[in-house]
ChimeraX commands (.cxc) that place a marker at each C-alpha (Angstrom):
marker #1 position 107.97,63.79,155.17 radius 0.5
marker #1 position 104.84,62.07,156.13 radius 0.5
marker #1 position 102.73,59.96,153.98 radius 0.5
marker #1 position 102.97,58.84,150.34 radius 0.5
marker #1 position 102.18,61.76,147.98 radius 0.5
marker #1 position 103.06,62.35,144.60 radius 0.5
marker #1 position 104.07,65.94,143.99 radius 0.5
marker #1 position 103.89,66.98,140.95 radius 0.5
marker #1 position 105.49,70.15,139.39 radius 0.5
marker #1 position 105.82,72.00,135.65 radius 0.5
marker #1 position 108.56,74.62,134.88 radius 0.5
marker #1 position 109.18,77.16,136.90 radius 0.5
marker #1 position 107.54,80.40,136.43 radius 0.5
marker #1 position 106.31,78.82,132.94 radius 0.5
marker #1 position 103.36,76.40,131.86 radius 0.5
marker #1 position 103.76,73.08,130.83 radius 0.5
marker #1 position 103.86,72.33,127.54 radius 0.5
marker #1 position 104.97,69.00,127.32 radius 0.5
marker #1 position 104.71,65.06,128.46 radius 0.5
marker #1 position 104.28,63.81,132.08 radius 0.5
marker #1 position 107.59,61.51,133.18 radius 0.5
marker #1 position 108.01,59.96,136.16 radius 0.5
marker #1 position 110.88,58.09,137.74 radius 0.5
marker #1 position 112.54,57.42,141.29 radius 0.5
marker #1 position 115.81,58.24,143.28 radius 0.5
marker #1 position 117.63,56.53,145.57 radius 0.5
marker #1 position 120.86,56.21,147.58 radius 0.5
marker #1 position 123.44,53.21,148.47 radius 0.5
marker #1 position 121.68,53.94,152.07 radius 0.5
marker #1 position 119.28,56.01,153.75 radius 0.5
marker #1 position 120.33,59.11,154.78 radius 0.5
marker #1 position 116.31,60.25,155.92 radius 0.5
marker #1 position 113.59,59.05,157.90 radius 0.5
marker #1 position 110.38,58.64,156.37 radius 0.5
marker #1 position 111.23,56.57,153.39 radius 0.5
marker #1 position 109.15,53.66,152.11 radius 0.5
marker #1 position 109.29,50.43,150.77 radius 0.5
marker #1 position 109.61,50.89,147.28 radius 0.5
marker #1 position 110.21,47.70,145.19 radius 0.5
marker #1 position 110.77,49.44,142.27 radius 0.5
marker #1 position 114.26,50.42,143.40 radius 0.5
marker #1 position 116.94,48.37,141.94 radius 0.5
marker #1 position 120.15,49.78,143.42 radius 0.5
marker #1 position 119.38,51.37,146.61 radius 0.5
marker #1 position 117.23,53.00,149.00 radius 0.5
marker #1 position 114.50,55.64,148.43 radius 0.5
marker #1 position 115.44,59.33,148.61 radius 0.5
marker #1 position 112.67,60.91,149.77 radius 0.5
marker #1 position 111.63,64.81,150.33 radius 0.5
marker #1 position 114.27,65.50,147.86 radius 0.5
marker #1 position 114.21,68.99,145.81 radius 0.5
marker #1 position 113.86,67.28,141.85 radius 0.5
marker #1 position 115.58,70.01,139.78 radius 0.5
marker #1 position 115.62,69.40,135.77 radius 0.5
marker #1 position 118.18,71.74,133.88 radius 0.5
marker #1 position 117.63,71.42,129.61 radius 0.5
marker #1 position 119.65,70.31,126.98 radius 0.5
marker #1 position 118.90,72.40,124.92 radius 0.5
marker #1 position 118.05,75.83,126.98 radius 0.5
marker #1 position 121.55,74.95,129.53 radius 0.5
marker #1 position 118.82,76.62,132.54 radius 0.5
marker #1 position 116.71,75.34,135.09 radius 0.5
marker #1 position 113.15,73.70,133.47 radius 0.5
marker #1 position 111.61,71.83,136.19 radius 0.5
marker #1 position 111.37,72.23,139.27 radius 0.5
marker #1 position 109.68,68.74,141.26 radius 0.5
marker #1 position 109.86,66.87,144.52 radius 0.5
marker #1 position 110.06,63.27,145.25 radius 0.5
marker #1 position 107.84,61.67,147.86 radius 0.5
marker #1 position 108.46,58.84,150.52 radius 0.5
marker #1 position 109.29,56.09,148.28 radius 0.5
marker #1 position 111.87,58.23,145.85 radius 0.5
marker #1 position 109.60,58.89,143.15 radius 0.5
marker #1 position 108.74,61.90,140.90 radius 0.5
marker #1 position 106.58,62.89,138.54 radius 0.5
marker #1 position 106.24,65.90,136.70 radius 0.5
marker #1 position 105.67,67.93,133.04 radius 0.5
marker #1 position 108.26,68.48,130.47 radius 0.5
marker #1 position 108.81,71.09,128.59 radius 0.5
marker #1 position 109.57,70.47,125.27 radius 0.5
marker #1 position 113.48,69.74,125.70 radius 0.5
marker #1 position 114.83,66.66,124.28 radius 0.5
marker #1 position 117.28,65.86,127.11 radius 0.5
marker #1 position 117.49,67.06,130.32 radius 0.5
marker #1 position 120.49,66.46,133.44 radius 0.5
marker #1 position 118.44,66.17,136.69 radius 0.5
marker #1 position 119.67,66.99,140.36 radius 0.5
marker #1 position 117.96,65.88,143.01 radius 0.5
marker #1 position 119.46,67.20,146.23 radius 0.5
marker #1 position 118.29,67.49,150.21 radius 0.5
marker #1 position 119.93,68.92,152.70 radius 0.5
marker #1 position 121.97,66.73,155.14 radius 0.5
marker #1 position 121.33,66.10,158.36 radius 0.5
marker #1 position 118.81,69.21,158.49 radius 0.5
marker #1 position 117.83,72.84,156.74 radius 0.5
marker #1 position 120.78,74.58,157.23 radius 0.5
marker #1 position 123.65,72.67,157.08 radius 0.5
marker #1 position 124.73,73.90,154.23 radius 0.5
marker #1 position 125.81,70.41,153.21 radius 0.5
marker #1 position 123.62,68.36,150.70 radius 0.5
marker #1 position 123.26,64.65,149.50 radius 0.5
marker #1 position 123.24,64.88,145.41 radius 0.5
marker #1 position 122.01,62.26,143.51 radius 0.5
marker #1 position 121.99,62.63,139.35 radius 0.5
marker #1 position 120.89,61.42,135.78 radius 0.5
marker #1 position 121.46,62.14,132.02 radius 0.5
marker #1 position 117.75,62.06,130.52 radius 0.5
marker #1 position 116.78,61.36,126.87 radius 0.5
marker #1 position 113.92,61.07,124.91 radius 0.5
marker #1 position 111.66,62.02,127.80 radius 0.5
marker #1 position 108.77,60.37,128.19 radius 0.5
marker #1 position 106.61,58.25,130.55 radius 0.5
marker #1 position 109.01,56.42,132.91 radius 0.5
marker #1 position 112.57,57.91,132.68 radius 0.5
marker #1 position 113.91,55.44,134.98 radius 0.5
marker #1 position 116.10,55.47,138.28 radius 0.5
marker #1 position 118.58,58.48,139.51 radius 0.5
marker #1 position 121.19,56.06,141.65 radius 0.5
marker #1 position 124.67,55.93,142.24 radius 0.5
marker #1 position 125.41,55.15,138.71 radius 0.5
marker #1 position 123.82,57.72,136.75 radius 0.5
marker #1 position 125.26,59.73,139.34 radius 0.5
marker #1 position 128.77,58.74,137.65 radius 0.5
marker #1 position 127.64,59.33,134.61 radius 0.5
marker #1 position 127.21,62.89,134.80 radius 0.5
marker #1 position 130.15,63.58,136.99 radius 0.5
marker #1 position 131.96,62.32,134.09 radius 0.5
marker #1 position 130.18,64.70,131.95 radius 0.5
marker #1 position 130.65,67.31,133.37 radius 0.5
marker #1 position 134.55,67.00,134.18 radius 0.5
marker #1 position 134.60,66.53,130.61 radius 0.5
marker #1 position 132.84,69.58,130.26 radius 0.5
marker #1 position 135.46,71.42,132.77 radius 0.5
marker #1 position 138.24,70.56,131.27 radius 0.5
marker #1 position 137.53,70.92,127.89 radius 0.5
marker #1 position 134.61,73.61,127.25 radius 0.5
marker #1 position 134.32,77.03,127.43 radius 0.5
marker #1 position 133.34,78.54,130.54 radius 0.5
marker #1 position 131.62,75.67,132.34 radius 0.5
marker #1 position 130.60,75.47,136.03 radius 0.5
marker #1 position 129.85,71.86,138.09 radius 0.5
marker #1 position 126.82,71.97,139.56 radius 0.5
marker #1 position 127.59,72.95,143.28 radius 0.5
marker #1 position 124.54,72.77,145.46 radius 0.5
marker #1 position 125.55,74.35,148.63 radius 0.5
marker #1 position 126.70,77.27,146.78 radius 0.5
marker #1 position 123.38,77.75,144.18 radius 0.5
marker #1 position 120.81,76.74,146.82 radius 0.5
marker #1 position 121.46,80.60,147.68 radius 0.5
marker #1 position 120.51,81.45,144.43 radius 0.5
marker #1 position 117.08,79.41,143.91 radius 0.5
marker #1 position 118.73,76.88,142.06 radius 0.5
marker #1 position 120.06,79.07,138.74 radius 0.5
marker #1 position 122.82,77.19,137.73 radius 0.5
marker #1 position 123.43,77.06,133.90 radius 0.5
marker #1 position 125.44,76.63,131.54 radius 0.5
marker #1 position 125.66,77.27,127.75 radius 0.5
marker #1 position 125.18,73.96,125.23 radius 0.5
marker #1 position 126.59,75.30,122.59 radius 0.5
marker #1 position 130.05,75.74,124.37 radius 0.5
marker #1 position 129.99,72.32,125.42 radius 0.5
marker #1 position 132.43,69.39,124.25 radius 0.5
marker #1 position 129.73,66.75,124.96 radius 0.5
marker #1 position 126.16,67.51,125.20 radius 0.5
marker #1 position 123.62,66.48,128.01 radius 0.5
marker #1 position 122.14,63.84,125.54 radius 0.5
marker #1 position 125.51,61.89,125.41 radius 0.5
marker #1 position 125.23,61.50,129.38 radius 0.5
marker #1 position 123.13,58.07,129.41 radius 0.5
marker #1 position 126.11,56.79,126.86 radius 0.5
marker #1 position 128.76,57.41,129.49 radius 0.5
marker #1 position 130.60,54.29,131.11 radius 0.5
marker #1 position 131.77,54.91,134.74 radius 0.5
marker #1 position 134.99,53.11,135.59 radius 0.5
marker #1 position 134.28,50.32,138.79 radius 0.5
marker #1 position 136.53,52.82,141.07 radius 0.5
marker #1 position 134.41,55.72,139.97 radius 0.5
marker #1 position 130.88,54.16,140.68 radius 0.5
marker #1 position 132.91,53.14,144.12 radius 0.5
marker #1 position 133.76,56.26,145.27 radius 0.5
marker #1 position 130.23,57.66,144.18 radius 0.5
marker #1 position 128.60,54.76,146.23 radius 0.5
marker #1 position 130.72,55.79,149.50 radius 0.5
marker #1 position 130.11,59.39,148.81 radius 0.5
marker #1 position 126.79,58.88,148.99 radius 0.5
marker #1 position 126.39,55.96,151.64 radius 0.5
marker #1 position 127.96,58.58,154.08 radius 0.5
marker #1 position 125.18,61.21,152.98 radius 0.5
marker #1 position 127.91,63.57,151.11 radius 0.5
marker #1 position 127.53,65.19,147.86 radius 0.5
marker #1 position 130.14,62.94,145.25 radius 0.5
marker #1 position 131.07,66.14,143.64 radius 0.5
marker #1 position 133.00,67.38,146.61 radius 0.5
marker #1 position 135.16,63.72,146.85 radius 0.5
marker #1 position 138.44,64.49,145.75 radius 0.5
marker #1 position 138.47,60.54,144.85 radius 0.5
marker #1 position 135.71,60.72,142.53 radius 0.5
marker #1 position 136.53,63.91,141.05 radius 0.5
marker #1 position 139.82,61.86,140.62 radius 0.5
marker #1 position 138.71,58.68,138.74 radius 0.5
marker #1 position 136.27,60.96,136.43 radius 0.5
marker #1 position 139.02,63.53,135.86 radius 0.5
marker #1 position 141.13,60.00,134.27 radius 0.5
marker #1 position 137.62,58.85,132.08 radius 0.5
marker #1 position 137.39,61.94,130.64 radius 0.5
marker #1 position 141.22,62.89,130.02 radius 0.5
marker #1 position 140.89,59.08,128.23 radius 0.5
marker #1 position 137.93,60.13,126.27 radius 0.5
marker #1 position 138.61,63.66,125.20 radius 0.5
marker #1 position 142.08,64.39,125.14 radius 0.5
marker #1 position 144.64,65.98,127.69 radius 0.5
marker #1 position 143.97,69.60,128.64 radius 0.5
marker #1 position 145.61,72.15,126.11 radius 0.5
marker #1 position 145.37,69.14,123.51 radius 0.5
marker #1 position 142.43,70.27,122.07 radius 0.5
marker #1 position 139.95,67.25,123.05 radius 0.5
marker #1 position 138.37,64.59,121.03 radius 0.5
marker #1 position 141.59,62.91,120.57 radius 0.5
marker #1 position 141.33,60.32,123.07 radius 0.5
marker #1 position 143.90,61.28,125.82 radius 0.5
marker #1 position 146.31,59.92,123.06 radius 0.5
marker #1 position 150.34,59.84,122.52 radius 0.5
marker #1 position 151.21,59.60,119.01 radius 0.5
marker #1 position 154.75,58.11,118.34 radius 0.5
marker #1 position 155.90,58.72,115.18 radius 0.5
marker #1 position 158.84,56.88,113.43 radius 0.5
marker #1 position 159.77,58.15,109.72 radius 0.5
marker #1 position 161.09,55.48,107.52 radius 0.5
marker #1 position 163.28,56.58,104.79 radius 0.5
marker #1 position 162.94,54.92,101.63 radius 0.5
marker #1 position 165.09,55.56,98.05 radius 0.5
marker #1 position 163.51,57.96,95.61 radius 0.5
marker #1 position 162.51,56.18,92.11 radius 0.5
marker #1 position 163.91,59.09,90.29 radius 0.5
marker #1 position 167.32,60.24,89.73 radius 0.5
marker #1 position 166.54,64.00,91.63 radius 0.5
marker #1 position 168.17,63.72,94.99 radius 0.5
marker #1 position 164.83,63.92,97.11 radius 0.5
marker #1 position 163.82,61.39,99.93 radius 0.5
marker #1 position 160.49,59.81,100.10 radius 0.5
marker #1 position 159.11,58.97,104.00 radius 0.5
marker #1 position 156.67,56.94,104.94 radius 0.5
marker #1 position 155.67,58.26,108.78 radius 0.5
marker #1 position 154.00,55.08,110.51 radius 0.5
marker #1 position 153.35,55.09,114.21 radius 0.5
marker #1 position 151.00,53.70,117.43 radius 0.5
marker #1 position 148.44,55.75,118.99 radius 0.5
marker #1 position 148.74,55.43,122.86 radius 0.5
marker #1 position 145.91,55.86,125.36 radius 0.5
marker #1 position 146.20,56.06,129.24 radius 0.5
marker #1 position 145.10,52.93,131.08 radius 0.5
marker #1 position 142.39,53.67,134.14 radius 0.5
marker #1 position 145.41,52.28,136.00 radius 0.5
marker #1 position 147.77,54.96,134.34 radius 0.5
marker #1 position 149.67,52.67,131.96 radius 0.5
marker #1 position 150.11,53.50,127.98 radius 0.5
marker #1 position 148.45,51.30,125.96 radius 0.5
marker #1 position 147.64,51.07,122.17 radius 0.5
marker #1 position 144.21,52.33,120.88 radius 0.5
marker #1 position 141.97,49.50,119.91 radius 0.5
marker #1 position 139.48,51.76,117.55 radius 0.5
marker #1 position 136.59,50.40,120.87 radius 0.5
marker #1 position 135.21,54.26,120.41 radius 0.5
marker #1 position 135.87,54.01,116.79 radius 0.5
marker #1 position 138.93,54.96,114.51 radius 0.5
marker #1 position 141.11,58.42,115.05 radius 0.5
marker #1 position 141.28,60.59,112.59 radius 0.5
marker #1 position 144.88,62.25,111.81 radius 0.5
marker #1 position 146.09,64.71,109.46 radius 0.5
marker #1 position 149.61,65.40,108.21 radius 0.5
marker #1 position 149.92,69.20,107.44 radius 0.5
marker #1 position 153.01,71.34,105.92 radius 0.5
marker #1 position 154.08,73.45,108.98 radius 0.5
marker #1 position 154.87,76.24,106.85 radius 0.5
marker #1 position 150.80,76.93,105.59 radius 0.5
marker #1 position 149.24,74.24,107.31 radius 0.5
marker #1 position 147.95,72.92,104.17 radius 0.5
marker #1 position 147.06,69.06,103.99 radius 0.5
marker #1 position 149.30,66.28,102.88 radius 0.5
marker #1 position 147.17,63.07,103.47 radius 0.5
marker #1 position 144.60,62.06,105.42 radius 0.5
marker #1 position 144.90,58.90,107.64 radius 0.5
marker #1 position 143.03,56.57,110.43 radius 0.5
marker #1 position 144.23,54.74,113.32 radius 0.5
marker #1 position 143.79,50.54,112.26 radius 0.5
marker #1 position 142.37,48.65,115.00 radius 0.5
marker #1 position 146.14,47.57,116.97 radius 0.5
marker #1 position 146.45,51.67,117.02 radius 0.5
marker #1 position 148.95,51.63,114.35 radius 0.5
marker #1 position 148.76,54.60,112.05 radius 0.5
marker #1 position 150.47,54.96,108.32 radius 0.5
marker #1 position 151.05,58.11,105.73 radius 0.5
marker #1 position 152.48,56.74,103.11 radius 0.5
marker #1 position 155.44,57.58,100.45 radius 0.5
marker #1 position 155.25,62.00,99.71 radius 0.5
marker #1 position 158.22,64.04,98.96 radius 0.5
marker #1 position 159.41,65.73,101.44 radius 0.5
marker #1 position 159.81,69.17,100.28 radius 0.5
marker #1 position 158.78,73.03,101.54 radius 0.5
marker #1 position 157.35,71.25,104.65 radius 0.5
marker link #1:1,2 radius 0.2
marker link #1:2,3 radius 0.2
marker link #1:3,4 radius 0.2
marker link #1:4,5 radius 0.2
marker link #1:5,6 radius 0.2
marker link #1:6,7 radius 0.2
marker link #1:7,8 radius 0.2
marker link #1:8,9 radius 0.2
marker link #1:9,10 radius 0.2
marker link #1:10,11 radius 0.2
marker link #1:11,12 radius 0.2
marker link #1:12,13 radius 0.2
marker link #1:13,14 radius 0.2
marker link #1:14,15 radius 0.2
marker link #1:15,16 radius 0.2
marker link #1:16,17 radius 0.2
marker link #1:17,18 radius 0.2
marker link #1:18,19 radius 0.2
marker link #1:19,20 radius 0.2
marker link #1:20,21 radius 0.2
marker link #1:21,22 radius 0.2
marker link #1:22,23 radius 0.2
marker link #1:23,24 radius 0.2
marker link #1:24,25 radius 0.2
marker link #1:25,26 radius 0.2
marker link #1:26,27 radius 0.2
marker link #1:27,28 radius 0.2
marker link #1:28,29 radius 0.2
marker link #1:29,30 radius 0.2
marker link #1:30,31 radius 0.2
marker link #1:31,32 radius 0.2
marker link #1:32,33 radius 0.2
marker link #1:33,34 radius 0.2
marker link #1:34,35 radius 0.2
marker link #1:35,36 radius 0.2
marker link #1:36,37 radius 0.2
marker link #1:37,38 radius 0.2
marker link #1:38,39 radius 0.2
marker link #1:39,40 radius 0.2
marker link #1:40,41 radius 0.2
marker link #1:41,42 radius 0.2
marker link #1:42,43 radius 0.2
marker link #1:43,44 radius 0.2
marker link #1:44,45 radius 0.2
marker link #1:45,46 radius 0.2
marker link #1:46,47 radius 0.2
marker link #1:47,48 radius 0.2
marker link #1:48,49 radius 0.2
marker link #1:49,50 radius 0.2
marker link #1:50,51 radius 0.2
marker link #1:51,52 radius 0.2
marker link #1:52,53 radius 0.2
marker link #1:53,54 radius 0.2
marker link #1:54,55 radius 0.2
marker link #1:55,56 radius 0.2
marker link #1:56,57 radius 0.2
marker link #1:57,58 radius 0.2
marker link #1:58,59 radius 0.2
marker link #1:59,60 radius 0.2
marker link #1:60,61 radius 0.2
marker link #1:61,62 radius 0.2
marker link #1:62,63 radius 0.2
marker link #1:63,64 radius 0.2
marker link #1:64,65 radius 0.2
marker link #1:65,66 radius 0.2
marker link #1:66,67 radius 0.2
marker link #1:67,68 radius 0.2
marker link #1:68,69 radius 0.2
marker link #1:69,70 radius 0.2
marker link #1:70,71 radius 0.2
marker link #1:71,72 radius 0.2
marker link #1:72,73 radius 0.2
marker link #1:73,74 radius 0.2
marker link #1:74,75 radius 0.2
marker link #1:75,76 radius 0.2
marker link #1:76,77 radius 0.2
marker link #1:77,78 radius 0.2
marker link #1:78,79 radius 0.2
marker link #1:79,80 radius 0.2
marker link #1:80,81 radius 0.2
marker link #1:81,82 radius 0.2
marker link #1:82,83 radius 0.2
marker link #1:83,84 radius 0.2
marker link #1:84,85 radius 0.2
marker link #1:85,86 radius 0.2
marker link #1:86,87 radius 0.2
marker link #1:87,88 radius 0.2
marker link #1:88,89 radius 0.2
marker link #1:89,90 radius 0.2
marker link #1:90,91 radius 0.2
marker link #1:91,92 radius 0.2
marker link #1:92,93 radius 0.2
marker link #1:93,94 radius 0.2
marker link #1:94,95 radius 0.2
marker link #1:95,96 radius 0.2
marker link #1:96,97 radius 0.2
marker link #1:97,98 radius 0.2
marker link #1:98,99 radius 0.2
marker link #1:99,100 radius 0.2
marker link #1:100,101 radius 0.2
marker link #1:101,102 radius 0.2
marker link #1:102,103 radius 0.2
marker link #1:103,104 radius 0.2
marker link #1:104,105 radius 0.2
marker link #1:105,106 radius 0.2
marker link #1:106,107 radius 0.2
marker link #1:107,108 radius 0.2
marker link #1:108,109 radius 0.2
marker link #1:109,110 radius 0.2
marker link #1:110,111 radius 0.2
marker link #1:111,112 radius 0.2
marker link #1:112,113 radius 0.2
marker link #1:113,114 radius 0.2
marker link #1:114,115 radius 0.2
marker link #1:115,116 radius 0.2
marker link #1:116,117 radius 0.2
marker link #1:117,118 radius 0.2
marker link #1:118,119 radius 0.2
marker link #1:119,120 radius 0.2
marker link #1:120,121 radius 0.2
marker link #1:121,122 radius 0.2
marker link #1:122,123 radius 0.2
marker link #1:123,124 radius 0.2
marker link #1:124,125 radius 0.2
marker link #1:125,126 radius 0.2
marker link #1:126,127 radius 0.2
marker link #1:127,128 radius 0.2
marker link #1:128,129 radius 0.2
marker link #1:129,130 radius 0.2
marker link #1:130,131 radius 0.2
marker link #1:131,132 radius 0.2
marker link #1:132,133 radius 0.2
marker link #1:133,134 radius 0.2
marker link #1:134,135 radius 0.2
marker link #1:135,136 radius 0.2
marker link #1:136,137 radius 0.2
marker link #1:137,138 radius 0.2
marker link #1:138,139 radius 0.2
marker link #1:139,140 radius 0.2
marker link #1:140,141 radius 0.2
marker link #1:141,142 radius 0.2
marker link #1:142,143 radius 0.2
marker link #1:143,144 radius 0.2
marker link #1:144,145 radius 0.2
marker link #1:145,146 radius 0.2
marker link #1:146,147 radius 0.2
marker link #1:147,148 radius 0.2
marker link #1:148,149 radius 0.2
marker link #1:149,150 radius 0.2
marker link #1:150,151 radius 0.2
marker link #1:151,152 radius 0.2
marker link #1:152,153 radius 0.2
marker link #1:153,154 radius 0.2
marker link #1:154,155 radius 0.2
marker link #1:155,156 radius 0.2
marker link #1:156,157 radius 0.2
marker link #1:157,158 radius 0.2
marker link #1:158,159 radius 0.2
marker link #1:159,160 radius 0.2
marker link #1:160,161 radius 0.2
marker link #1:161,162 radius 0.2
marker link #1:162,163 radius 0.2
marker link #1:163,164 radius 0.2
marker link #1:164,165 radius 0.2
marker link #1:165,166 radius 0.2
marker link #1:166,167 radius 0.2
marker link #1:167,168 radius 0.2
marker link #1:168,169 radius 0.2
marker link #1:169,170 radius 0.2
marker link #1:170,171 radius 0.2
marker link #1:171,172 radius 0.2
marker link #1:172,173 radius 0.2
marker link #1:173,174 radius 0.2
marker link #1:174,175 radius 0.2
marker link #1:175,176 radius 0.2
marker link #1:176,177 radius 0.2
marker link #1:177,178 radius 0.2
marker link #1:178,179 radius 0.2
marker link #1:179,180 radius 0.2
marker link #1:180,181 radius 0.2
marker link #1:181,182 radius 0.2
marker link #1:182,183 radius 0.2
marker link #1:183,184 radius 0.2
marker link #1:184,185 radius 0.2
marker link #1:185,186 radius 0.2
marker link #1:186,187 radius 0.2
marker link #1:187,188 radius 0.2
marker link #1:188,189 radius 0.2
marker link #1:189,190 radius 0.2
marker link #1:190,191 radius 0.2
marker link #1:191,192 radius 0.2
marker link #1:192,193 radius 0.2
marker link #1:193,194 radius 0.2
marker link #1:194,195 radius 0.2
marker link #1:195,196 radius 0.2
marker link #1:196,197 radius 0.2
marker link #1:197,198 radius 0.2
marker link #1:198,199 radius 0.2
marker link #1:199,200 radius 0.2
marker link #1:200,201 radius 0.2
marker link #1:201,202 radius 0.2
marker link #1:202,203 radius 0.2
marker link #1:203,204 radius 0.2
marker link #1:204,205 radius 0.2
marker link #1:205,206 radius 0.2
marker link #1:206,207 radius 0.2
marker link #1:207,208 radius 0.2
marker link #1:208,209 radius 0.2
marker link #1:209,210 radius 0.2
marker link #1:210,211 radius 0.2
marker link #1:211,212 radius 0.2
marker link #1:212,213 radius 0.2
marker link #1:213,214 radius 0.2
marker link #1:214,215 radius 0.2
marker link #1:215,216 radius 0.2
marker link #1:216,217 radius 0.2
marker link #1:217,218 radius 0.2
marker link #1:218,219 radius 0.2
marker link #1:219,220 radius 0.2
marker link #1:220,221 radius 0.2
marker link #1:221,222 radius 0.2
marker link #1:222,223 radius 0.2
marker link #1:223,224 radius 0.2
marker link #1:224,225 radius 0.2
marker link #1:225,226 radius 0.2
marker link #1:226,227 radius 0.2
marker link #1:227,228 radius 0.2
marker link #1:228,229 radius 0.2
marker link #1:229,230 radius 0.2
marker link #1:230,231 radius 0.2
marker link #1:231,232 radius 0.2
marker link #1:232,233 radius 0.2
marker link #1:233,234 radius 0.2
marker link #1:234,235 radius 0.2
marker link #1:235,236 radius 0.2
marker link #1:236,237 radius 0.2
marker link #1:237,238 radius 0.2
marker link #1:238,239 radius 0.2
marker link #1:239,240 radius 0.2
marker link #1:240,241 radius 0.2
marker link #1:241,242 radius 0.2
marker link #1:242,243 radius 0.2
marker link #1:243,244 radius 0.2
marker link #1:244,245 radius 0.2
marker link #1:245,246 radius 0.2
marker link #1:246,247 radius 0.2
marker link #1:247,248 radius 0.2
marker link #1:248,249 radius 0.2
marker link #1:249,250 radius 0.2
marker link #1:250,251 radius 0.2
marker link #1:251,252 radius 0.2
marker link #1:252,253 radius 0.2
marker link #1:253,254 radius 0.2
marker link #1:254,255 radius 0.2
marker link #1:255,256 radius 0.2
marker link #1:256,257 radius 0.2
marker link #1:257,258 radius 0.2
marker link #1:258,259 radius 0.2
marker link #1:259,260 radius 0.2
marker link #1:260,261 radius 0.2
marker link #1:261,262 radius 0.2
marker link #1:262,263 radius 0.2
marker link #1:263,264 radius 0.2
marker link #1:264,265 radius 0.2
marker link #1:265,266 radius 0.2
marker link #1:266,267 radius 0.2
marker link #1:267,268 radius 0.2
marker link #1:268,269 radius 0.2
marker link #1:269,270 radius 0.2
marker link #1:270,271 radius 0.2
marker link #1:271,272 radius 0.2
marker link #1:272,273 radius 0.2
marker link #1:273,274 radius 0.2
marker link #1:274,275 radius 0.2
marker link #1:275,276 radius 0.2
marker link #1:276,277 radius 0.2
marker link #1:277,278 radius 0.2
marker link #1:278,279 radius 0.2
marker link #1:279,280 radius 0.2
marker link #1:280,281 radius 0.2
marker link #1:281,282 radius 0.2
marker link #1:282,283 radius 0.2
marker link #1:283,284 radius 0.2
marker link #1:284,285 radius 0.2
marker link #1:285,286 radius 0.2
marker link #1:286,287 radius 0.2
marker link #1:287,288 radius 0.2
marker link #1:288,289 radius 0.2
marker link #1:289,290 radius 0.2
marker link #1:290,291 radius 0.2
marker link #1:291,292 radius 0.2
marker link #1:292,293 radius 0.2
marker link #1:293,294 radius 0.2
marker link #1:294,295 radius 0.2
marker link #1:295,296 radius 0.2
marker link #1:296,297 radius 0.2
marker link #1:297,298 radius 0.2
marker link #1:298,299 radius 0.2
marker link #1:299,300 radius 0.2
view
């Protein structure tokens, strides 16, 4: 891609209706010639000539449609969304391949300078959307060999989602994670096709949002539950329990360990099997211990 330019692109097929951003995107190491000094970069090396595509929050479709130039960088015209996940791909080594270097980003709030698309924001949304695989309904990863044949028209549906594209800049990616990302990408592969990385953000988001078939939002946890007996204060032969027990989590290294209330306290509620009607409401404390205290244990 010769020379410096600055491309600049609205949605496709619509007008622009909203503010100008601009940002940059850049690899561990260069995959292309024709890259320039760009300063601006802080973890990397420009991407440059790469297709800059900007799916909505809010709409789950394909917005924007941008380029970057020689030094990484982008700028082009919102539309009125309020988040948007951006993939900016090229194809690797040439048109053709079939084979594409993917680099990522969760954006919020956009406006003016939205910042820098690099290995770790690349995490990020690899870790949204395994979330988003394992625990909503009917969504796709963003494959890039496979929609390049289709102009791009991946999408998905945000209401169907278990965490939205706004929560993306929020994410933490594990050290291994933003490892295997960085090698992904230093040897000019897409991430999303490392069975490492989908690996490490398979375990963040099996942590965060529950085991598959356990519903989500419950932290990857194990509940333990020990019922204490205790003597009824009246004479009617009944038992009173007290149910206390630890909420477990799944270590990044695979080990149990208690909940520490870090992404805030777990709710729990004790229910009669028989209607499903509630008992008592409860919330982890912050060693993961849980406690429902004295109720008759009768019709459960």
């Amino acid at each position: 891609m010769a020379g410096c330019t600055s491309p600049q692109f609205g949605a496709p097929g619509t007008g622009t209706t909203g503010a100008a951003i601009s940002g940059r995107v850049a690899t561990p190491e260069s995959c292309f010639t024709g890259a320039c000094d760009n300063p601006s970069i802080t973890d990397g090396k420009p991407l440059p000539g790469a297709i800059a595509l900007f799916y909505g929050g809010d709409s789950g479709k394909l917005e924007i449609e941008g380029e970057t130039e020689c030094k990484g960088s982008f700028e082009v015209n919102t539309t009125g969304e309020g988040s948007y996940v951006l993939y900016a791909v090229r194809e690797y080594p040439e048109e053709g391949s079939g084979k594409y270097v993917v680099v990522k980003k969760g954006i919020n709030n956009p406006r003016g300078d939205v910042g820098e698309a690099n290995a770790y924001t690349t995490s990020q949304v690899i870790i949204w959307e395994r979330a988003n695989t394992l625990y909503g309904e009917g969504f796709t990863p963003f494959d890039a060999s496979w929609y390049a044949q289709y102009n791009w028209r991946w999408s998905f549906d945000p209401a169907k989602l278990v965490l939205p594209v706004s929560e993306i800049p929020n994410l933490e990616p594990s050290t291994q994670l933003k490892a295997a990302v960085e090698k992904a990408l230093s040897e000019c592969r897409d991430p999303q096709e490392d069975k490492d990385v989908i690996s490490y953000a398979d375990a963040i988001a099996k942590t965060q949002f529950g085991a598959p078939g356990g519903g989500g939002g419950g932290g990857g946890t194990t509940i333990i539950v020990v019922p204490t007996p205790a003597t009824s204060p009246t004479s009617a032969p009944a038992t009173l329990y007290k149910i206390t027990g630890t909420v477990y989590v799944k270590s990044e290294e695979g080990a149990a360990v208690p909940y520490d209330n870090s992404k805030g306290a777990i709710g729990l509620r004790l229910v009669k099997k028989a209607d499903s009607s509630k008992i008592e409401d409860t919330f982890t404390e912050n060693d993961g211990t849980l406690n429902f205290h004295q109720f008759l244990l009768v019709s459960m």
